[in-house]
N, C-alpha and C positions, 0 to 999 in steps of 0.2 A: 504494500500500500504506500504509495508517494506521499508523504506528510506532510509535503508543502504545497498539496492539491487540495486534500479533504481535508473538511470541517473535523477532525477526530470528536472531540466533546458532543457537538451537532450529531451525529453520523450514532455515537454510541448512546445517548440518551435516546435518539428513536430507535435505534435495537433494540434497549431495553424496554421501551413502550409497548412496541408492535411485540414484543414475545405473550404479554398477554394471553393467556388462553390458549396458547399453541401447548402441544402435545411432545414437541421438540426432544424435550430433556425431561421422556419417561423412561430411558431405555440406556442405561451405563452396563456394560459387560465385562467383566474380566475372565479369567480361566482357574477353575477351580483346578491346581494340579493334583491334589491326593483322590478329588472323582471323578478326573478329566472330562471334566464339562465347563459351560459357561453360565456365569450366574449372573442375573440382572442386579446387580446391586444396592440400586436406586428404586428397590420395589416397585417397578412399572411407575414411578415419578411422586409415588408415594416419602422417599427420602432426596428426593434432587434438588432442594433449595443451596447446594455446595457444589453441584454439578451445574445449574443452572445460570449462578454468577462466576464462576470459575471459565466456565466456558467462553461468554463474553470477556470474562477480562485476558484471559488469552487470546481470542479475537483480534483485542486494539494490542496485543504485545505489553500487558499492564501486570502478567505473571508470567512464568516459566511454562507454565503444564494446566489442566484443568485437572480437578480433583471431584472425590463423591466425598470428601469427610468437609466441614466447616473447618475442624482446627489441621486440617494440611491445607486447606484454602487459605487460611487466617498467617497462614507461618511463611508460603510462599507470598501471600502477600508484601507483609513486612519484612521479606527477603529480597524483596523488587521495590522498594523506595518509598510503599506505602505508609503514610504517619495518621497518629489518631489527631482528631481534630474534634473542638467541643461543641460546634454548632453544625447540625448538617447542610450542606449543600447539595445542588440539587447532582446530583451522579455518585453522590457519597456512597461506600457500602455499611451498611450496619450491620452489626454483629448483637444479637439479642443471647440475654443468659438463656441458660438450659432450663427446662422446663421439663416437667414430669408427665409422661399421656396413660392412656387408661391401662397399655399393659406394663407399665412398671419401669420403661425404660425413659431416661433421660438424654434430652436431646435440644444440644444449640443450634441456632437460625438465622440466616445470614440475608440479604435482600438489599436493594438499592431505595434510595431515599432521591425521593422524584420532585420534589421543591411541593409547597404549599399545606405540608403535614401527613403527606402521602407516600407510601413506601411500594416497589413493589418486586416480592418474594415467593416461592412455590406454598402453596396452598396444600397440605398433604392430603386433606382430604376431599379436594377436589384431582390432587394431581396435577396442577397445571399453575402453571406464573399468573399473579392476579395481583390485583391494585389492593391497598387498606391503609389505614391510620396507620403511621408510623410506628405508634405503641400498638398496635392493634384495638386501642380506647382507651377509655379514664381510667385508671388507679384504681375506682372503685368497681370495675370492671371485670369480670374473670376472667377474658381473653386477654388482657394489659400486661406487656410484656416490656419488663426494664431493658433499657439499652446499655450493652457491658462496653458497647467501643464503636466508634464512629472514624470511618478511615477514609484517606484523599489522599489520592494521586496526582503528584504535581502536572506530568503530563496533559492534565484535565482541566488546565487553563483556562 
């Protein structure tokens, strides 16, 4: 990509938009070698919220790799020049604490922060990238999810 053509910023804020609802990044494979098969790892897009911004920021050259965990997303990040920053901006990535779901397991959530209090991250049970309040709502809210770290890439000028 010639980077003295394209709008980068421009160009990856509307990737991020238009993924919206696409189906994209329900399907991460690896090879299980002790039952030499391949597993979807990202449970059909059930777990892709680290596949999903991973991807993208591989895209514009803003990590090394695309990853399925959050904290291999969260370590290549800040291995690639990313800094946390305390107000989000709009392309930021956020990094939400872990959270506990109904069957026991505990699990952090990563997504873009799209300017005007809107955030947008895989939806696990929809499967698919969607728009929502950055905290996912109020404090007094069951869905309300504290934010552990807000990251910006200089590149993103």
């Amino acid at each position: 990509m010639d980077k003295n053509i394209v709008n980068i910023k421009k160009t990856y804020l509307k990737m991020i938009e238009n993924s919206v609802g696409s189906r994209m990044f329900q399907h991460l494979y690896i090879k299980d070698k002790e039952k030499n098969k391949s597993i979807n790892v990202v449970q059909s897009g059930q777990l892709s919220c680290a596949f999903f911004v991973s991807y993208i920021l591989y895209f514009f050259d803003l990590i090394k790799s695309p990853h399925a965990t959050v904290k291999s997303t969260e370590k290549d990040m800040r291995d690639s020049g990313w800094k946390e920053i305390n107000k989000p901006k709009k392309g930021a990535v956020i990094v939400w604490e872990k959270i506990k779901y109904d069957s026991g397991k505990k699990h952090s959530h990563l997504g873009f922060y799209m300017g005007y209090n809107q955030a947008i991250s895989n939806n696990f049970k929809k499967r698919v990238p969607h728009k929502h309040h950055f905290t996912y709502g109020k404090k007094s809210e069951p869905k309300y999810r504290k934010i552990k770290s807000i990251l910006w890439h200089p590149n993103l000028k």
